[in-house]
Backbone bond lengths (Angstrom), bond angles and torsions (degrees), N, CA, C in turn:
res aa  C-N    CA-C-N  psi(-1)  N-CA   C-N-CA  omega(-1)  CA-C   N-CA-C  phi
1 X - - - 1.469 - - 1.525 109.54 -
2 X 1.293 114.80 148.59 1.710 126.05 -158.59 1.569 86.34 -113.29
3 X 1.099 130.71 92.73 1.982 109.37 135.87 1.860 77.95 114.46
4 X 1.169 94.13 141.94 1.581 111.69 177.91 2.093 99.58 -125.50
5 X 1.557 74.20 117.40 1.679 96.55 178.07 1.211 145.18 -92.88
6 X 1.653 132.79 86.90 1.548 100.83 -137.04 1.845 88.79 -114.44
7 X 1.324 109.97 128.79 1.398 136.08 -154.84 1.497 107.45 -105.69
8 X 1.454 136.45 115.92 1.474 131.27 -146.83 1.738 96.32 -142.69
9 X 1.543 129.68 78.45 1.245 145.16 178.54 1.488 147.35 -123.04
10 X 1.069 117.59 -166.69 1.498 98.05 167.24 1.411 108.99 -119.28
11 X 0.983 129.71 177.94 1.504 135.51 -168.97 1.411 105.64 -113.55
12 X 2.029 110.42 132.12 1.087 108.21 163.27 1.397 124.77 -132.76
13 X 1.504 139.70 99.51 1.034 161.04 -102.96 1.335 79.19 -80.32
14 X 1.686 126.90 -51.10 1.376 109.07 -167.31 1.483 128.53 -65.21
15 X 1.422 110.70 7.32 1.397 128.00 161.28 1.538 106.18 79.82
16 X 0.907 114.21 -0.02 1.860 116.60 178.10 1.448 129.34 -87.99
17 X 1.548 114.19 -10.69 1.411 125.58 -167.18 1.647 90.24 -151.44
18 X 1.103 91.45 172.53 1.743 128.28 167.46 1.381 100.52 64.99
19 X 1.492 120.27 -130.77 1.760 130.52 173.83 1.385 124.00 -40.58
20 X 1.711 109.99 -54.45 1.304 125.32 169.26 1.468 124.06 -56.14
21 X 1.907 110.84 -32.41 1.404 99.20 164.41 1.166 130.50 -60.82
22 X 1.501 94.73 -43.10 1.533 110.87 -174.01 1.646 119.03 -62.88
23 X 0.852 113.12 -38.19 1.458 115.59 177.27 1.408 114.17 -67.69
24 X 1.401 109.11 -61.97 1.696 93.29 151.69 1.252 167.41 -91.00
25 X 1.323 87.53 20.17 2.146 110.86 146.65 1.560 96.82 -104.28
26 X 0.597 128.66 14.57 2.008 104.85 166.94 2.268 75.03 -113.28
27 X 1.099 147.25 -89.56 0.981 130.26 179.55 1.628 129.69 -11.55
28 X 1.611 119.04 -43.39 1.399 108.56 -150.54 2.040 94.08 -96.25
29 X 2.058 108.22 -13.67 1.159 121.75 175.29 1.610 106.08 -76.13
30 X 0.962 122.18 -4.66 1.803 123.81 -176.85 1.486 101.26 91.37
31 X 1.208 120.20 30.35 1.541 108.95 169.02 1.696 123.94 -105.37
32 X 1.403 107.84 157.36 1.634 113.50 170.83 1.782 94.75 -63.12
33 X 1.675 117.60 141.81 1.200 106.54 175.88 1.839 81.28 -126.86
34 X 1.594 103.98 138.63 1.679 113.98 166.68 1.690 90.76 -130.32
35 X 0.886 96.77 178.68 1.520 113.64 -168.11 1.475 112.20 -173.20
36 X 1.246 94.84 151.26 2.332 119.27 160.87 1.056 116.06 -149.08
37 X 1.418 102.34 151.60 1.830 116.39 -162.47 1.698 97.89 -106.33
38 X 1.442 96.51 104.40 1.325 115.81 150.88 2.095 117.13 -47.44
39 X 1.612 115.78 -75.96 1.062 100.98 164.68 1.750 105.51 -142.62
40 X 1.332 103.01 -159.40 1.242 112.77 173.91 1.449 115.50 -130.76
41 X 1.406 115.05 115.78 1.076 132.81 -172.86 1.816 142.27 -100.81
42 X 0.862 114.83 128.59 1.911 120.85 -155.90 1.924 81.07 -82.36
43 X 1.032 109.46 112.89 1.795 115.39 162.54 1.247 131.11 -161.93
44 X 1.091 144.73 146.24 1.262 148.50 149.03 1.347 106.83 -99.90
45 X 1.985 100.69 -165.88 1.063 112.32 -175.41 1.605 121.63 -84.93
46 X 1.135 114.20 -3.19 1.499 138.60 168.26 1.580 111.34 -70.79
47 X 1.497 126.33 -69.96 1.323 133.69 -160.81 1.508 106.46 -159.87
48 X 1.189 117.21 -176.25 1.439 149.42 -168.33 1.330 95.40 -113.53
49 X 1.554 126.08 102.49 1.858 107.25 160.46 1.663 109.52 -101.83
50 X 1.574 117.48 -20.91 1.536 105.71 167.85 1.106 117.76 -158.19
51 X 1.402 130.70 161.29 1.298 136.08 -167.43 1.482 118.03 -119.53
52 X 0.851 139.77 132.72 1.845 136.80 -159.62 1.284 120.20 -143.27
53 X 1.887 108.26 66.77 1.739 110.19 -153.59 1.755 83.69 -52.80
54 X 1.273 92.87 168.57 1.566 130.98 150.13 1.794 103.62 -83.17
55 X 1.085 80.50 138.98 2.025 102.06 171.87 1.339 117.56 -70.00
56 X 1.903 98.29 106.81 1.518 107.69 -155.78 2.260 106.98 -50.60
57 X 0.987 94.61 -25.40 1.895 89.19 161.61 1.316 106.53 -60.92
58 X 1.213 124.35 -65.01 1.259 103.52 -148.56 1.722 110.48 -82.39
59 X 1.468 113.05 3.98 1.210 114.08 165.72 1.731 110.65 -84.11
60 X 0.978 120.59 -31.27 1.528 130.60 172.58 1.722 103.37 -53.87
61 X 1.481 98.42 -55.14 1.341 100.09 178.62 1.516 135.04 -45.25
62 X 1.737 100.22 -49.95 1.183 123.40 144.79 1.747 138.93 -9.35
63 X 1.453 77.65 -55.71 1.916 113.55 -177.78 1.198 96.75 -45.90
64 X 1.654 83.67 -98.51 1.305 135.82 -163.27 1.479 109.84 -45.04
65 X 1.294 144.08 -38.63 1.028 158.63 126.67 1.712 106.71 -15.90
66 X 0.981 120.81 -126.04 1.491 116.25 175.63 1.575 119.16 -10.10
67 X 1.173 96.88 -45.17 1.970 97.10 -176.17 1.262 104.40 -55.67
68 X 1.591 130.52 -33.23 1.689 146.56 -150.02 1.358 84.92 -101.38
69 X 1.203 120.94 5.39 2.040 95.85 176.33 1.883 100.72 -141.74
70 X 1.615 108.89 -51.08 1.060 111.56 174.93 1.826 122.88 -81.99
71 X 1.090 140.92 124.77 1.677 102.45 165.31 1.295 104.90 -96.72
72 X 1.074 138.63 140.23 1.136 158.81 162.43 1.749 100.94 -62.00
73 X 1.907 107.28 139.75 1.133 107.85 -174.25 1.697 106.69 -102.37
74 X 1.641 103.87 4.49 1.679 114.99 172.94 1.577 89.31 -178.67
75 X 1.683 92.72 133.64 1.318 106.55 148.84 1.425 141.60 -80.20
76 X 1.131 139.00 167.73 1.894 115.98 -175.67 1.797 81.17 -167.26
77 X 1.699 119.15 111.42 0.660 135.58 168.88 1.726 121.15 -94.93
78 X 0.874 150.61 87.26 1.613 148.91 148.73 1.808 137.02 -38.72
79 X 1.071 120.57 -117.41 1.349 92.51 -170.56 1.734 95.45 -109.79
80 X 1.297 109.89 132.69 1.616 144.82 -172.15 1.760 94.35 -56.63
81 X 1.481 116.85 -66.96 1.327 146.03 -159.55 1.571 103.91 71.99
82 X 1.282 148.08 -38.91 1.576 138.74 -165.90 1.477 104.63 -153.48
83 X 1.588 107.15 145.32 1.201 124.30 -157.90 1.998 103.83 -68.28
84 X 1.301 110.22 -21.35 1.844 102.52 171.93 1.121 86.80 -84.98
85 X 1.242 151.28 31.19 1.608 115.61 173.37 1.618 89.34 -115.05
86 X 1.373 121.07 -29.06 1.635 146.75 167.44 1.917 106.81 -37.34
87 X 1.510 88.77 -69.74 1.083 119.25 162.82 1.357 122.83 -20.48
88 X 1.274 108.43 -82.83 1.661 131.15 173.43 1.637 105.04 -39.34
89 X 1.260 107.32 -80.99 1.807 111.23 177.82 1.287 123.26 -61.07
90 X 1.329 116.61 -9.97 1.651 106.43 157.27 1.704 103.20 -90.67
91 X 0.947 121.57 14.74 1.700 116.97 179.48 1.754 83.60 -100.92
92 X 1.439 117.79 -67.38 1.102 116.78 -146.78 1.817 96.84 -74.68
93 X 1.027 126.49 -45.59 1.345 108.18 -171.10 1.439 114.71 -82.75
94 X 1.439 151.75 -4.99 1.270 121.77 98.36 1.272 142.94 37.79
95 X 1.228 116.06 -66.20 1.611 137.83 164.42 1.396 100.67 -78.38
96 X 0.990 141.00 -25.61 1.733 126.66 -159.07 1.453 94.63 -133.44
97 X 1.480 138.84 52.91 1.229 135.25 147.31 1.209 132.33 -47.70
98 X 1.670 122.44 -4.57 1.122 114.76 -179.12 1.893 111.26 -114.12
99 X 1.529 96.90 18.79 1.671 99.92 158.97 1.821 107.25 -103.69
100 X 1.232 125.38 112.13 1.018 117.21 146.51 1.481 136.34 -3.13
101 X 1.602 103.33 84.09 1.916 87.10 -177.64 1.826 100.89 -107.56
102 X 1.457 100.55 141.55 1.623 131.92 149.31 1.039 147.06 -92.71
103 X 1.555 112.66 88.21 1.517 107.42 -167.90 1.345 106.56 -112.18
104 X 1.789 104.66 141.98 1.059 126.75 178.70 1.673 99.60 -89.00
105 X 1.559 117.67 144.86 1.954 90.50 -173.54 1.356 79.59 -109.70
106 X 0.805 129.45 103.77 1.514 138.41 163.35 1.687 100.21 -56.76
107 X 1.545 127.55 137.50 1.202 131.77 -175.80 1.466 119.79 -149.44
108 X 1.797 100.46 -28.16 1.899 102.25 -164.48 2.067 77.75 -149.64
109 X 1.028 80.00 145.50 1.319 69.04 173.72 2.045 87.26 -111.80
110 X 1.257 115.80 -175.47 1.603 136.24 -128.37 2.365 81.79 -105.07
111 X 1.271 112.68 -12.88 1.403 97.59 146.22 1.492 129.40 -103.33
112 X 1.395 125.59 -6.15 1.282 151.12 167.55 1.465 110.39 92.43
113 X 1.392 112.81 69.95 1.202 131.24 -177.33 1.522 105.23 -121.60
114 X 1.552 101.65 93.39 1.863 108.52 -172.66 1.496 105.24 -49.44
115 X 1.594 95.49 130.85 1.968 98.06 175.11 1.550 103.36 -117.96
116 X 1.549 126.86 13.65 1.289 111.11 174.31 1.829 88.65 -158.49
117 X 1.300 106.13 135.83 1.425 125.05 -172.62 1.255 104.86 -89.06
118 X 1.538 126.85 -174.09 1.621 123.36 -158.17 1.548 106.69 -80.06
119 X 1.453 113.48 -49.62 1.304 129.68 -171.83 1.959 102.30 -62.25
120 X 1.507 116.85 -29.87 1.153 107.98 171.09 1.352 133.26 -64.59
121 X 1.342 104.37 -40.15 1.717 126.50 160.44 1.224 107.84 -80.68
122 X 1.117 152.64 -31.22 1.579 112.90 150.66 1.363 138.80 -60.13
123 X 1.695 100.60 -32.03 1.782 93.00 172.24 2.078 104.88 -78.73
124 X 1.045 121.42 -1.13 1.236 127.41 -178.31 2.233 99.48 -73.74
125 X 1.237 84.79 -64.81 1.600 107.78 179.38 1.896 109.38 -55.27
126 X 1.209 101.54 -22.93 1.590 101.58 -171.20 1.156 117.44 -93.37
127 X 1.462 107.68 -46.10 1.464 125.37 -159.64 1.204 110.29 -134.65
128 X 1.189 131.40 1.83 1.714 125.56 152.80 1.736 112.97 -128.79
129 X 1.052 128.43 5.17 1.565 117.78 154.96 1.385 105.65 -65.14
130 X 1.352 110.68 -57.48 1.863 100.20 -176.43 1.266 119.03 -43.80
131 X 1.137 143.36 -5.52 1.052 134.25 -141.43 1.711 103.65 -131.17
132 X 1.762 97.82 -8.99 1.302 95.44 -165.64 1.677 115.96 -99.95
133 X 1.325 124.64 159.87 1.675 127.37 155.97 1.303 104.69 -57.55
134 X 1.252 128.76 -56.37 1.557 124.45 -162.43 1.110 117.77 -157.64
135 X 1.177 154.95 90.42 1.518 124.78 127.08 1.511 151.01 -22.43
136 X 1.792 97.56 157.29 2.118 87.50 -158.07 1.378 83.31 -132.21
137 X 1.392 145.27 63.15 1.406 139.11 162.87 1.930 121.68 -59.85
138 X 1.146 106.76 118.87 1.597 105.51 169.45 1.542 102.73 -50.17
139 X 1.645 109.03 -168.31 1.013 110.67 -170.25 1.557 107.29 -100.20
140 X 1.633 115.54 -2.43 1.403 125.81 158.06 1.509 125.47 -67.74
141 X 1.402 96.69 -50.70 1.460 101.99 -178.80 1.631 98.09 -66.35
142 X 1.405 123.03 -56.35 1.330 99.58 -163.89 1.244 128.84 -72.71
143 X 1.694 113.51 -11.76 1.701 117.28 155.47 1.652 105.05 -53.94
144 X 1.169 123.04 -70.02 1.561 118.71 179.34 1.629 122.59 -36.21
145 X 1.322 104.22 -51.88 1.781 107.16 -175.59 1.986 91.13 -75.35
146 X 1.133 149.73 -13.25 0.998 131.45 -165.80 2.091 104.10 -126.31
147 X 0.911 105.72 22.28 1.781 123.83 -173.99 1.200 99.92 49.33
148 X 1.462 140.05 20.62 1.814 124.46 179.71 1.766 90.13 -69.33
149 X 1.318 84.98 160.52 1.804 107.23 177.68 1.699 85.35 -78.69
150 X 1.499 127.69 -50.79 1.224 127.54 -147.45 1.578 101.16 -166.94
151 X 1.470 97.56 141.53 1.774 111.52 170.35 1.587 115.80 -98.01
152 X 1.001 119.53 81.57 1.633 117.64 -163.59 1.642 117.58 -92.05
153 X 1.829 113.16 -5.77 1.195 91.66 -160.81 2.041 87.59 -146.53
154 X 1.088 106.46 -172.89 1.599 114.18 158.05 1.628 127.43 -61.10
155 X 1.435 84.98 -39.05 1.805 108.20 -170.07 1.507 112.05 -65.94
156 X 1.936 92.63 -40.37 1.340 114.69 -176.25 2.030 125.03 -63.79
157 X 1.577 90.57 -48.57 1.816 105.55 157.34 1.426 110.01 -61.34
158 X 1.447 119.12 -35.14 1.641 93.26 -174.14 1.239 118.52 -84.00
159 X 1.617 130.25 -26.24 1.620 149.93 144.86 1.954 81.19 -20.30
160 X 1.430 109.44 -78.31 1.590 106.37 -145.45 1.294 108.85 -52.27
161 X 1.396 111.16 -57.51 1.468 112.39 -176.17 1.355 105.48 -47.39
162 X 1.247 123.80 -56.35 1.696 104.15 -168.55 1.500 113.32 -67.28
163 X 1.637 130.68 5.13 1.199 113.06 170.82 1.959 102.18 -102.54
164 X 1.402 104.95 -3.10 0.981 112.30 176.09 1.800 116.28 -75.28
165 X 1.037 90.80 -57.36 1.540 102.15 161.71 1.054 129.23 -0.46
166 X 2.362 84.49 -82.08 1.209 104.84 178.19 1.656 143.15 -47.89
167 X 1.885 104.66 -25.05 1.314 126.55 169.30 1.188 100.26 -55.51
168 X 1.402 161.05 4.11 1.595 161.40 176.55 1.560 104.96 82.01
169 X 1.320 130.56 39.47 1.630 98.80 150.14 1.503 95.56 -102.18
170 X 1.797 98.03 154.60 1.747 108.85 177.35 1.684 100.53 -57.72
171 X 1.454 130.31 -51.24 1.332 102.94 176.68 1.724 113.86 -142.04
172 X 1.083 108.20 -172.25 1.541 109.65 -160.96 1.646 109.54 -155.99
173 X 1.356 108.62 117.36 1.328 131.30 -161.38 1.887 112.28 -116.16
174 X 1.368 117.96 76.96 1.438 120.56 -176.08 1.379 98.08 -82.87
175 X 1.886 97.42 123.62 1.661 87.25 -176.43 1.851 95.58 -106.35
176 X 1.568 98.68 -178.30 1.658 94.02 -155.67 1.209 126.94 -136.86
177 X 1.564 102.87 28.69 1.375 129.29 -162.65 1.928 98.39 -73.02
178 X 1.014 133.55 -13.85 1.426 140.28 158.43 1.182 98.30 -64.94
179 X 1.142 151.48 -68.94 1.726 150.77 -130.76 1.593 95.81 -48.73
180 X 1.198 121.38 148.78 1.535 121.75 149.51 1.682 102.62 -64.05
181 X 1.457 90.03 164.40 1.783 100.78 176.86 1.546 112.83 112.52
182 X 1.415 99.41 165.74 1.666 109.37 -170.80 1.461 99.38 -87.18
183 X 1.270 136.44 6.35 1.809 134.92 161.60 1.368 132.41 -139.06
184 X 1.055 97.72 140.98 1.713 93.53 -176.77 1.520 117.22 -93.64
185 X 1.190 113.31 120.77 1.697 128.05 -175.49 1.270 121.39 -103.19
186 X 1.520 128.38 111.79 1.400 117.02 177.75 1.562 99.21 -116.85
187 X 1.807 99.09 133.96 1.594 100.52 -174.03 1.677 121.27 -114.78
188 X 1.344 112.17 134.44 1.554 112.31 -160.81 0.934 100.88 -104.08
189 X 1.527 127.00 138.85 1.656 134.53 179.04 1.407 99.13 -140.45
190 X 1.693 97.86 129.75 1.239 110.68 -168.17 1.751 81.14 -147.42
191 X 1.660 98.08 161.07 1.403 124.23 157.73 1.774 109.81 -16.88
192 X 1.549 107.49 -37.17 1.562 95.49 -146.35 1.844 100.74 -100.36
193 X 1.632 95.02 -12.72 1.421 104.89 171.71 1.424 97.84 149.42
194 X 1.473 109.66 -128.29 1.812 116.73 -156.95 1.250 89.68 -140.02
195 X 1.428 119.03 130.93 1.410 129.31 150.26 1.764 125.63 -109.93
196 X 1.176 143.33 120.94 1.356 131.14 169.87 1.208 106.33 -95.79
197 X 1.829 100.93 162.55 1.887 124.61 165.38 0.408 67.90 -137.74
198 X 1.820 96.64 148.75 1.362 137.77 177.05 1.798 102.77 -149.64
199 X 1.214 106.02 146.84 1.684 117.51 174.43 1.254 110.76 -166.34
200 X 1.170 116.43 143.95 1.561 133.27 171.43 1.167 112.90 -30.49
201 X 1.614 122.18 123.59 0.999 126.03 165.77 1.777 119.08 -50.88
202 X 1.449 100.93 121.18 1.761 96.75 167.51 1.365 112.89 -82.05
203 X 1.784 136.86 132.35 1.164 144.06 165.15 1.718 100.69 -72.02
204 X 1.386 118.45 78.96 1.188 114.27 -171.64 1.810 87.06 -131.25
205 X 1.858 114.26 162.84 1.995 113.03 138.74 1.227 97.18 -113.23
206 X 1.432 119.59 36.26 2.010 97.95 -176.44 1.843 82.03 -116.10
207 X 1.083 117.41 92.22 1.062 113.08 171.04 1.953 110.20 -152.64
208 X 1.965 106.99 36.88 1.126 97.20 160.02 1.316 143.51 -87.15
209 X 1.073 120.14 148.91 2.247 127.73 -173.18 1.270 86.25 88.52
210 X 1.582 150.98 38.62 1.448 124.91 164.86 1.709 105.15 -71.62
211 X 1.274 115.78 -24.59 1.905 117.22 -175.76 1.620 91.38 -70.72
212 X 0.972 121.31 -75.36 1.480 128.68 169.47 1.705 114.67 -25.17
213 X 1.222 139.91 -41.27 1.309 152.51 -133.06 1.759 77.39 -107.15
214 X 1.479 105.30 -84.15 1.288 125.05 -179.85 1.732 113.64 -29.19
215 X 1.099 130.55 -55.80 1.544 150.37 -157.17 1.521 85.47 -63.83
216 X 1.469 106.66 -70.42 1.771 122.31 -164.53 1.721 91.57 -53.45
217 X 1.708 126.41 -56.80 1.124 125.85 -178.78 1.848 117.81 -14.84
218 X 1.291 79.49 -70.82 1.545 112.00 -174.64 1.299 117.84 -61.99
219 X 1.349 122.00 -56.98 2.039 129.11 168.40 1.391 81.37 -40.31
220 X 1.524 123.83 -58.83 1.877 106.63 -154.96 1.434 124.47 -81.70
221 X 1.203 91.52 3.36 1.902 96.27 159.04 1.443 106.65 -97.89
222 X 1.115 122.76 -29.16 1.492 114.59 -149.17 1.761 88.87 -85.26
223 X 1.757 115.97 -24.82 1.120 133.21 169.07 1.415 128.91 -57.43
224 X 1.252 106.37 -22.67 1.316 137.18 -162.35 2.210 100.06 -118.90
225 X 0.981 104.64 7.59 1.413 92.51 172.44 1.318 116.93 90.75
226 X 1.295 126.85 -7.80 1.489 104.74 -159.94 1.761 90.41 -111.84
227 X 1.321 96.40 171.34 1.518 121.62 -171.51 1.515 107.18 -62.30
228 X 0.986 127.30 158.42 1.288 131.71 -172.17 1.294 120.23 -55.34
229 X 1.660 107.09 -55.67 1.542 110.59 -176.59 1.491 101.77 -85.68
230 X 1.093 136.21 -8.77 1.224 119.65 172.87 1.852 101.42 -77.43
231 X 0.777 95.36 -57.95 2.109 93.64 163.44 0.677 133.40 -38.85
232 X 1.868 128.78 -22.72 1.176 129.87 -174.24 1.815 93.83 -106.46
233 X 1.033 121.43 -37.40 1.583 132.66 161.82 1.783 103.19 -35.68
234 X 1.115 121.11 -78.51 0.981 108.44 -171.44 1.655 142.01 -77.13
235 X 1.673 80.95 -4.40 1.484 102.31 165.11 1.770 107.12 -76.47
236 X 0.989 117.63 -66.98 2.032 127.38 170.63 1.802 91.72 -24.35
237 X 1.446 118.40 -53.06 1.337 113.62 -149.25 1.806 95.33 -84.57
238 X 1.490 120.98 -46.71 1.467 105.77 173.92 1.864 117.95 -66.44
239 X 1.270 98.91 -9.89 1.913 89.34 -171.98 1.366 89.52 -92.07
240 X 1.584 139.97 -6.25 1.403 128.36 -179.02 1.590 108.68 -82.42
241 X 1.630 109.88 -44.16 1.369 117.97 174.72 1.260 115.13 -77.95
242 X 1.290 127.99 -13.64 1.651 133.43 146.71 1.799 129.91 -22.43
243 X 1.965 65.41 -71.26 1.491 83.68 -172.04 1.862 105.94 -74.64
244 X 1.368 121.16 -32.08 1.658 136.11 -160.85 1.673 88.08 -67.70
245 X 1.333 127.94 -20.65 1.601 130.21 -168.43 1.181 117.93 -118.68
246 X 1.610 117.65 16.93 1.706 103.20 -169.17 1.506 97.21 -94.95
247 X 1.312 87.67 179.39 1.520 107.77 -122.63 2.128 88.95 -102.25
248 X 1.229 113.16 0.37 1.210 136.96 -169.24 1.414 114.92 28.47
249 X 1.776 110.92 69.44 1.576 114.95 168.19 1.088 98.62 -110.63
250 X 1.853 117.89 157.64 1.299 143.95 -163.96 1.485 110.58 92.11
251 X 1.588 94.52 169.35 1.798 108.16 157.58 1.248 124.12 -102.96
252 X 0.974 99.04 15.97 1.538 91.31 177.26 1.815 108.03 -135.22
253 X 1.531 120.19 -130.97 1.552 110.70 152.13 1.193 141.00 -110.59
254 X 1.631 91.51 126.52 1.474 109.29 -154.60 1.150 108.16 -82.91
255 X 1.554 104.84 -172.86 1.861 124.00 -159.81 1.550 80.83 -92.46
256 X 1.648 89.30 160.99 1.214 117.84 177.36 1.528 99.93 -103.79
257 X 1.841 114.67 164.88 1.028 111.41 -167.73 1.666 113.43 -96.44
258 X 1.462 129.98 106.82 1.193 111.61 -161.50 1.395 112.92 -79.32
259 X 1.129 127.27 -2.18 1.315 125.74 -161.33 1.560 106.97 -100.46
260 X 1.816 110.71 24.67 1.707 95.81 -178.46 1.524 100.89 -89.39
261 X 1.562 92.35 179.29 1.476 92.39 179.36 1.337 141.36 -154.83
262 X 1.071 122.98 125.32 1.502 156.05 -139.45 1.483 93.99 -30.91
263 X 1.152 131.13 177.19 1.491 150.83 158.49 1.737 96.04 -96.04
């Protein structure tokens, strides 16, 4: 196994998003997958009906614990659920600036069932963007963290990211699987400028945990040594063959298949 991954989420029984994604895309990419449960969550493939943080201690505990035995060669954080649990991991990672962290800011989940309140995203925005390698905001979250009414275009993600930026993570990855249009574009802004992926739109609804899928993608390259955009490259290219292979269970939108595999 290449690169030890330590994966910090909530759990979703239907196995397509949150912890369960992550573990198996940091697994099916050749990575060590560790993990902690942010919360526990009531969902299918339809909607979100409840959310059940974990007790921001005993998620600290969680941490802090593993960090003292394992180091993780990238972190990849997912959805927080409450502003002490926010709290806690911008205290503790702080101390460990020299692991690569990736946070996905998880905020709405994909039926629009808010998973982080105002005061959570501001101490998120204040005190743990600085701290990060990258962020992976949809094109919701990053209208919200950046006050747009709406992200409607290419022009519009690359505007965001660079005000995203500016909040202090080194880089910022708006992915773009919302956009109207026949392709999906996710655009990376870093120090050195702007890079896009782009791929054919799939006429698919089984396309839940792709933010989740993608995030872990990416920690496990960046975990794994390789350069940023090559990490984010091959993350775009496994969440496309993800989604081009799922396996179409549920009624509503389903998981993608993590276990395809690369060329």
């Amino acid at each position: 196994m290449n690169g030890k991954i330590f994966a910090i989420a909530g759990s979703d029984p239907g196995g397509g998003a949150g912890i369960q994604a992550d573990i198996k895309t940091i697994s099916a990419l050749g990575g060590y997958a560790m993990a902690a449960v942010t919360a526990l969550t009531v969902q299918d493939t339809r909607r979100v009906y409840a959310v059940h943080p974990v007790r921001a201690d005993i998620v600290a505990a969680q941490v802090t614990t593993l960090l003292k035995d394992i180091t993780p060669d990238a972190i990849k954080v997912g959805m927080m659920g409450t502003a002490d649990i926010v709290e806690q991991l911008a205290r503790i990672f702080a101390e460990y600036r020299d692991i690569p962290l990736i946070i996905d800011p998880v905020m709405l989940s994909s039926s629009g069932h808010r998973l982080l309140d105002d005061r959570a995203v501001a101490i998120m925005t204040s005190a743990l963007f600085p701290l990060t390698r990258l962020i992976t905001p949809n094109l919701a979250e990053a209208a919200v963290l950046t006050g747009h009414d709406s992200i409607n275009s290419l022009e519009d993600m690359r505007q965001a990211g660079e005000k995203l930026r500016a909040m202090g993570p080194q880089a910022v990855l708006i992915t773009g699987g919302h956009l109207a249009g026949d392709r999906v574009t996710d655009v990376l802004v870093t120090a050195s400028g702007i890079a896009e992926f782009s791929s054919p739109l799939i006429p698919t609804r089984h396309t839940h945990g792709t933010g989740c899928t993608l995030a872990s993608a990416v920690a496990t390259g960046i975990g794994q040594g390789m350069a940023l955009t090559d990490a984010v490259a091959r993350a775009h290219k496994y969440v496309h063959k993800a989604i081009e292979q799922a396996p179409g269970f549920g009624h509503g939108a389903g998981p993608l298949n993590h276990l395809v595999a690369l060329d």
